[in-house]
C-alpha positions as a printed Julia matrix, in Angstrom:
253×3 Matrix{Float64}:
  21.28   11.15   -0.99
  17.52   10.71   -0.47
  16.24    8.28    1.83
  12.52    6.26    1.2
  11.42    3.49    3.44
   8.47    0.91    1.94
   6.92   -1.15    4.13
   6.13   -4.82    2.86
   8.68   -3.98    0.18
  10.57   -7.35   -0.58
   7.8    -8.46   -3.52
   5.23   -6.91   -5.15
   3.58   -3.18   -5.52
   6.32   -2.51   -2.46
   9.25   -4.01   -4.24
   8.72   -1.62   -7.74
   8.27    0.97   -5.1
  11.63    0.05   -4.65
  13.23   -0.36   -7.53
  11.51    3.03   -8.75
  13.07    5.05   -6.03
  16.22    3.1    -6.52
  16.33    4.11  -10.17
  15.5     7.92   -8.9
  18.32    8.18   -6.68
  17.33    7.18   -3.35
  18.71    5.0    -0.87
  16.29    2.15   -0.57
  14.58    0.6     2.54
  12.11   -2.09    3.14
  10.82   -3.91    5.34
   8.95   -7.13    5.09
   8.06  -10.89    7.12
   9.5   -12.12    4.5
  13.02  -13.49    5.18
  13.31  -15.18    2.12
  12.43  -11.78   -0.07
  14.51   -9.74    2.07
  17.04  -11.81    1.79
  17.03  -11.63   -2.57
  16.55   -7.5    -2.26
  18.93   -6.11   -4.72
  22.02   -5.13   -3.96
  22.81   -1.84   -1.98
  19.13   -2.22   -0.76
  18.44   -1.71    3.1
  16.01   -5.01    4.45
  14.5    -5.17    7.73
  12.69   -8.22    9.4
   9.28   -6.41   10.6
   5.93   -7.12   11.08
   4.12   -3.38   11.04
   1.11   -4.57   13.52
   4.27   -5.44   16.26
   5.02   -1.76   17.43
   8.15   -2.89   18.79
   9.59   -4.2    15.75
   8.56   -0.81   13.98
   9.62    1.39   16.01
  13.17   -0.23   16.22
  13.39   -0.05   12.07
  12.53    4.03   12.84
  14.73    4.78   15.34
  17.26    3.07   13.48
  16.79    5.27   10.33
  16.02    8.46   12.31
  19.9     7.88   13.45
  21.34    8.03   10.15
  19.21   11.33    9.15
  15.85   10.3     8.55
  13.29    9.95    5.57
  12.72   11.59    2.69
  10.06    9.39    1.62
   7.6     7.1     3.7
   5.64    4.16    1.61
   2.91    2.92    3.99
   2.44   -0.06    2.15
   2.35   -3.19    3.9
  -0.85   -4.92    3.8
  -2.71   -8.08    3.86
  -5.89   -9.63    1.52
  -7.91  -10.89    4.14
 -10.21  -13.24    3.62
 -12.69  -14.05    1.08
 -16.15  -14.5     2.52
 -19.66  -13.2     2.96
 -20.05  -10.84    5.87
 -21.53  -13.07    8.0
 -19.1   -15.89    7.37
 -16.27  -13.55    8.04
 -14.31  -14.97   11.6
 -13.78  -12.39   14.04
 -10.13  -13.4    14.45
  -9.93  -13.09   10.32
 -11.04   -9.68   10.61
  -8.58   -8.46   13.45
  -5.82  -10.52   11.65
  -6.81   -8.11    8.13
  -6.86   -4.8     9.54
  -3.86   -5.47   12.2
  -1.34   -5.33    9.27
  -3.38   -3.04    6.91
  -4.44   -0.54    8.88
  -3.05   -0.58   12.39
   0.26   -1.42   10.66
   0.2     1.91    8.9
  -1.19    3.75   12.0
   2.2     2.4    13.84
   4.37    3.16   10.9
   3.44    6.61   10.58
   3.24    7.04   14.6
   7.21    6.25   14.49
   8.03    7.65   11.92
   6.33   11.06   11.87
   8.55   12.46   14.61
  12.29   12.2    13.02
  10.22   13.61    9.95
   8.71   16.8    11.6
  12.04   17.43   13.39
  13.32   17.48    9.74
  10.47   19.88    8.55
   9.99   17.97    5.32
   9.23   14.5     3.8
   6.47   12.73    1.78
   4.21    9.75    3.07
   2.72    7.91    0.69
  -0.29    5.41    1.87
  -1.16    2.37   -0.31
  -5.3     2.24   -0.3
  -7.31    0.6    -3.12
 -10.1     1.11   -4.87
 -11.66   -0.49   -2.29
 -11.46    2.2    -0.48
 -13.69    3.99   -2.87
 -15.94    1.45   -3.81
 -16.19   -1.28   -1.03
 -15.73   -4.42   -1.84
 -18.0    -7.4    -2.22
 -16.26  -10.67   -0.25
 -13.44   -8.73    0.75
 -14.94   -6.93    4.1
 -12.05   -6.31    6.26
  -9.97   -5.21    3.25
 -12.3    -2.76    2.08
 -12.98   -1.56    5.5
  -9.03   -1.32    6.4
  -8.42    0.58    3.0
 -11.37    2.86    3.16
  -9.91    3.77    6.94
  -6.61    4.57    5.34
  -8.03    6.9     3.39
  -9.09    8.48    6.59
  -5.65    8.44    8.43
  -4.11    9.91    5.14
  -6.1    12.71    4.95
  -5.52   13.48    9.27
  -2.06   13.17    8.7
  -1.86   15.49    5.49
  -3.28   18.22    8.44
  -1.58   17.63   10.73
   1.76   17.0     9.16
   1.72   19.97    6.79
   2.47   22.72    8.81
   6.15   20.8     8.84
   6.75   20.82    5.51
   4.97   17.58    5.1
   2.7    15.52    2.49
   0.6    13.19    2.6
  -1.21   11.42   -0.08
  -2.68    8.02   -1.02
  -2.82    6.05   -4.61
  -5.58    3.75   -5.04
  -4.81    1.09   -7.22
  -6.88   -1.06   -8.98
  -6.61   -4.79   -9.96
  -2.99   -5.08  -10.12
  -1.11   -7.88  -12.31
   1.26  -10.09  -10.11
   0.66  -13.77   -7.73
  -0.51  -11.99   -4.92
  -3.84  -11.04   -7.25
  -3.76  -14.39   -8.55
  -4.3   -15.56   -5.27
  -7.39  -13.32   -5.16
  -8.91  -14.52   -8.16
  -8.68  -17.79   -7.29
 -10.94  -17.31   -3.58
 -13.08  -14.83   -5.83
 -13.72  -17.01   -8.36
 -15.3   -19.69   -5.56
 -17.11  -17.46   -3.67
 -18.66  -16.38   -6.53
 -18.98  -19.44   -8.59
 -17.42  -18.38  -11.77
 -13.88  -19.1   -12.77
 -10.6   -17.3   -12.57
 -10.79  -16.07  -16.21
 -14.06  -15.16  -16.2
 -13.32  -13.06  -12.76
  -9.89  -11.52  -14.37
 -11.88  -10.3   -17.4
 -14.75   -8.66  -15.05
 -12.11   -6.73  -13.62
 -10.9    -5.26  -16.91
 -13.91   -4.72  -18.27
 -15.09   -2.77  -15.17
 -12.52   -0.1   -15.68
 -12.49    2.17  -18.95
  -9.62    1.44  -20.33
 -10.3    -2.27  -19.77
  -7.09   -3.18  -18.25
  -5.52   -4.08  -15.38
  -2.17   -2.43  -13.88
   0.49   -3.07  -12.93
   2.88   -2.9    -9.89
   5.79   -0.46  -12.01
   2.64    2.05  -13.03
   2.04    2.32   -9.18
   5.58    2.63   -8.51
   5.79    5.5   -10.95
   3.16    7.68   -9.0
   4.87    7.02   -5.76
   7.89    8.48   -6.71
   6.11   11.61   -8.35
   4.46   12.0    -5.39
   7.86   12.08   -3.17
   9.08   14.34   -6.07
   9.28   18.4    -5.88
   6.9    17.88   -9.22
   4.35   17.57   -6.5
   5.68   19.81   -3.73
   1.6    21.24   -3.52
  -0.19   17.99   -3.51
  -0.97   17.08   -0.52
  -4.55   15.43    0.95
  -5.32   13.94   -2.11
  -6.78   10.1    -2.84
  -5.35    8.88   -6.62
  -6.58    6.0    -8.4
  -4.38    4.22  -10.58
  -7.19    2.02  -11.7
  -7.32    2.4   -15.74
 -10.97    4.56  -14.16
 -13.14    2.26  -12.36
 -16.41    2.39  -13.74
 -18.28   -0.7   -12.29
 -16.2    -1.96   -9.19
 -18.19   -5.53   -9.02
 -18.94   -6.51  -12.71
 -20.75  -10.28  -12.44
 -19.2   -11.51  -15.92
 -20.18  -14.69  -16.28
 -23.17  -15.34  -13.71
């Protein structure tokens, strides 16, 4: 059986992850801060207590899983919002605490885990970015900068990796449906002095097909990704965005 391991997977784009690799045949992994979530995973489901910006914790999770035959799939997904602030009201400590989990958390991840996966000469990593990492991101510094940096690390990894039968790619989604966006529109919608609806419907009607997505249509790429379907895709940055087209629409100012 095929092995994935998703990173912040107990709730959200990590837990479809999940459940889509579940549903493909894979033995499922996650690991979250969450006790609560990990503690509700589904059945037959693998949870681990770990923060990805402690490199301890991490690298127990890997060494664990490299004894029992490795990966076959690697979700670098774990990730925080940061806050939501003009540049130059952003706190130092609010930056570091952003890009700790976003991106040094997938730097560690894929440090520990690229070793068991090279011995095994073959395996997929999959990074979570955004379209911030495209775009930037008004408000939302140290996310946009931690995405945009993943990009970065995805594509040095894709080289470096591929010579052992490995690839790396990153999706990009957009506004995504689900509380943790909620939360978002909420600190976006007072920074910006509109209100929550008015921000939700500037997202939509910033992309083409004036939607949002969801957490199961990022899910789906991920495991097409892992899949031989995509055995020569490697290096590559994919939106799942409905096509951005204005990534900071003002509706209602």
């Amino acid at each position: 059986m095929k092995r994935a391991l998703i990173t912040g997977g107990a709730s959200g784009i990590g837990y479809a992850m999940g459940a889509a690799f579940a549903a493909a045949g894979y033995e499922v992994w996650v690991t979250d801060v969450d006790q609560t979530a990990l503690g509700a995973l589904p059945a037959g489901w693998q949870g681990r207590l770990a923060d990805v910006s402690n490199e301890a914790q991490i690298s127990t999770v890997m060494a664990e899983i490299a004894a029992i035959g490795g990966l076959d799939a690697l979700c670098v997904n774990a990730g925080t919002k940061g806050p939501t602030a003009a540049i130059e009201d952003v706190a130092l400590e609010d930056w570091r605490a952003c890009t700790a989990v976003t991106l040094d958390g997938a730097f560690l991840t894929l440090k520990h885990a690229a070793p068991m996966m090279k011995a095994a000469g073959k395996g997929a990593v999959i990074f979570t970015s955004s379209t911030a990492g495209m775009y930037g991101y008004p408000y939302r510094s140290p996310y946009s900068a931690a995405k945009w940096a993943i990009i970065g690390l995805m594509k040095t990894a894709a080289m470096e990796l591929g010579a052992f039968g490995i690839r790396a790619n990153a999706i990009l989604p957009g506004a995504v449906e689900g509380p943790r966006m909620e939360r978002v529109l909420e600190a976006e919608a007072t920074a910006k002095g509109m209100t929550r609806d008015a921000v939700y419907e500037g997202y939509a009607s910033g992309t083409s097909l004036k939607t949002w997505v969801t957490a199961e249509d990022i899910a789906a790429v991920a495991v097409f990704l892992a899949s031989d379907a995509a055995a020569r895709i490697s290096g590559q940055s994919i939106p799942v965005d409905g096509h951005t087209v204005n990534p900071d629409p003002q509706i209602g100012t």
